[in-house]
N, C-alpha and C positions, 0 to 999 in steps of 0.2 A: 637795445637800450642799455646803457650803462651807467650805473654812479661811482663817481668816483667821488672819495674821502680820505680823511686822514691826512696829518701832517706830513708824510710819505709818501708823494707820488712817483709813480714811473713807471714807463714799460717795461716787463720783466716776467720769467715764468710764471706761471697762476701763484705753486708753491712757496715764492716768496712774499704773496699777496696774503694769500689763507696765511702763512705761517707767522707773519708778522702779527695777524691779529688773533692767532691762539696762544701768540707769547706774550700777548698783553691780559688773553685773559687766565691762561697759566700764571703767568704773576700776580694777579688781581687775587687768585684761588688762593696762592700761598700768602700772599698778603694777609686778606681778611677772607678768611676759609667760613662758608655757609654752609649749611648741610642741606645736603640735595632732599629735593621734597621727592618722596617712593612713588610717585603718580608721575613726576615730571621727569622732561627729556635733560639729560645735560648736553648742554651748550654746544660744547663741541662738534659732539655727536650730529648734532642738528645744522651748524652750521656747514660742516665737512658733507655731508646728504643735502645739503642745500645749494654746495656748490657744485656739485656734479662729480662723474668720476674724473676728469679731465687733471688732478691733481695727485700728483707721488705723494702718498703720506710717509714714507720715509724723509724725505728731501722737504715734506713742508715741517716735519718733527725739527726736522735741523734748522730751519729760518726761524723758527719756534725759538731754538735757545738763539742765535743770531740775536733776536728781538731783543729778549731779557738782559741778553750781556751789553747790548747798546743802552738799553735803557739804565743799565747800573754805570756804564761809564758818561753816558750823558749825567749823571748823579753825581757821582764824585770830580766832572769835570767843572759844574756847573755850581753846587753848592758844598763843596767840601771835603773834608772825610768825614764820615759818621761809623757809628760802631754798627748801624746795619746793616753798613758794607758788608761786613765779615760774615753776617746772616745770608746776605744775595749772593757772595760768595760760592759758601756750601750750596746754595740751592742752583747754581749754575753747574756746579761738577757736579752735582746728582741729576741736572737736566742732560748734560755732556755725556756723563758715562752711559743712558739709557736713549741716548741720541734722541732727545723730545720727545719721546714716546707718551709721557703723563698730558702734556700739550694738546695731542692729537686723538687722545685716549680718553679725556678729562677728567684725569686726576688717577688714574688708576695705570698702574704698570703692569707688563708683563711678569 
């Protein structure tokens, strides 16, 4: 059994699958950042253990930024320039240089 979802379909390694949606909820984080409740699991964590080992988490870190840089240029392609650009920007080179790690990690880096 399988569901598929998301405005993003297609065949393609698991890692692009998982990474796509740790970059949506990487973004989500940096967006409107919550503080994890000390009892509960983060997301990630849970999600990546949920899908099984069958995925590179290096290679899903990377689909990870993939995701957010698509999503900022679907933003600026779609609606404009905005001065948050320059904010998703920065948080794209800091996803880049630690190659998605915080994505995969949630929220915490090496």
């Amino acid at each position: 059994m399988a569901l598929l979802t998301g405005e993003d379909l297609g065949a393609a390694r698991p890692e692009l699958d998982l990474g796509w949606l740790l970059g949506d909820l990487a973004e989500l984080d940096w967006a409107l950042p919550v503080p994890a409740h000390p009892d509960g699991p983060e997301l990630p964590r849970v999600l990546l253990d949920a899908y099984g080992a069958g995925a590179d988490r290096e290679l899903t870190g990377r689909a990870a930024v993939v995701r957010v840089a698509a999503h900022m240029r679907d933003f600026a392609a779609y609606c404009g320039w905005s001065d948050e650009l320059a904010d998703y920007t920065a948080f794209i080179a800091d996803l880049i240089d630690e190659e998605g790690r915080r994505a995969v990690l949630g929220g915490a880096t090496p």
